[in-house]
C-alpha positions in Angstrom: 0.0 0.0 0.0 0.9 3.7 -0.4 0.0 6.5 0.6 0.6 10.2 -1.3 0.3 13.4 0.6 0.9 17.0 -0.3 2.2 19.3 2.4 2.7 22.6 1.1 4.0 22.6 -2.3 5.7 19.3 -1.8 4.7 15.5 -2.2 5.1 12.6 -0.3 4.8 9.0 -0.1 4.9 6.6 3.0 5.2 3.1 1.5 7.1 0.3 3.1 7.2 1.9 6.6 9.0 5.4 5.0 8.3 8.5 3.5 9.5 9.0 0.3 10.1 13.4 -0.8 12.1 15.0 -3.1 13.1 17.3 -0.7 15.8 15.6 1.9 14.8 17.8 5.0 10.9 16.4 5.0 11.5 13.0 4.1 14.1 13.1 7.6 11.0 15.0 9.4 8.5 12.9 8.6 10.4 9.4 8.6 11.2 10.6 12.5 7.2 11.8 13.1 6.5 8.4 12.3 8.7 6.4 14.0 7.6 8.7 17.3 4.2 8.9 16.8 4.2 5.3 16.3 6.4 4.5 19.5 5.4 7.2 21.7 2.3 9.1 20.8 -0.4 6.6 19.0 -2.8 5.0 21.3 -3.4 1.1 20.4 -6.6 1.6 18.8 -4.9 3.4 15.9 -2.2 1.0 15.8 -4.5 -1.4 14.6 -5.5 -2.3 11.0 -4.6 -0.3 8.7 -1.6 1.5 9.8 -0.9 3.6 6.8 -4.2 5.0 6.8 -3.6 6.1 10.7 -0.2 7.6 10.3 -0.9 9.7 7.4 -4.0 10.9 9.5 -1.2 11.8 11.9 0.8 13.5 9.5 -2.0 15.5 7.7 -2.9 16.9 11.2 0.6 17.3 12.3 1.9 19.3 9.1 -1.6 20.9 7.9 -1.3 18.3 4.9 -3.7 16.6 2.6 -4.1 12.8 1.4 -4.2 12.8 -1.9 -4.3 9.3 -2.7 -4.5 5.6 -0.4 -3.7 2.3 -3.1 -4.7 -0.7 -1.6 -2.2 -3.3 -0.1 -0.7 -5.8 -2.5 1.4 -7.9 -0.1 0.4 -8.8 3.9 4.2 -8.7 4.4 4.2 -4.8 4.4 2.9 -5.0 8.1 6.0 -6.9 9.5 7.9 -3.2 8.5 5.9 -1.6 10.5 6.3 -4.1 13.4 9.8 -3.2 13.1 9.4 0.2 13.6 7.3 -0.1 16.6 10.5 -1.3 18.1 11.6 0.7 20.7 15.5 1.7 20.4 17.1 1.9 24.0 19.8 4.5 22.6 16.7 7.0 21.5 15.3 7.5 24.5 
C-alpha cells in the first residue's frame, strides 16, 4: 500500500514503513514523526489495521497536509515493517 500526501507545495509517499520526498529535510522530518508517533504518541486503537491509513492521518494533522491518494495493499508482508518500527531503540530514549 501507499499512501501520497501533499504538504505545502511538496509531495510525499509513506510506503514500506517510509516516507518517500524530493526534498531531503521532509523525508528526515516525517520518517522521524513516524517512528515517534508510532512509539510514543499513538494510542493502540490506531495502531490497529490499517496503519498507513492512521499515520498519514497523523501526519496531515501534524503538518496541515492533505491525502491525496491511499492504493490498496498488494502484499500482507508490508505489516512486518511496520512491526519493526514499533520497536523501541534503547539509545533513543
Amino acid at each position: 500500500m501507499a499512501v501520497l500526501v501533499r504538504i505545502g507545495k511538496q509531495k510525499a509517499i509513506l510506503r514500506d514503513a517510509q516516507w518517500r520526498c524530493a526534498l531531503a529535510s521532509l523525508e528526515a522530518d516525517l520518517n522521524q514523526f513516524t517512528k515517534r508517533w508510532v512509539q510514543r504518541e499513538a494510542v493502540a486503537e490506531e495502531l490497529r489495521g490499517d496503519l498507513e491509513q492512521a499515520i498519514s492521518l497523523a501526519v496531515a494533522d501534524r503538518y496541515s497536509a492533505k491525502v491525496l491518494l491511499r492504493t490498496n495493499p498488494v502484499k500482507r508482508g508490508s505489516r512486518n515493517q511496520y512491526f519493526q518500527l514499533r520497536q523501541l531503540n534503547l539509545f533513543d530514549l
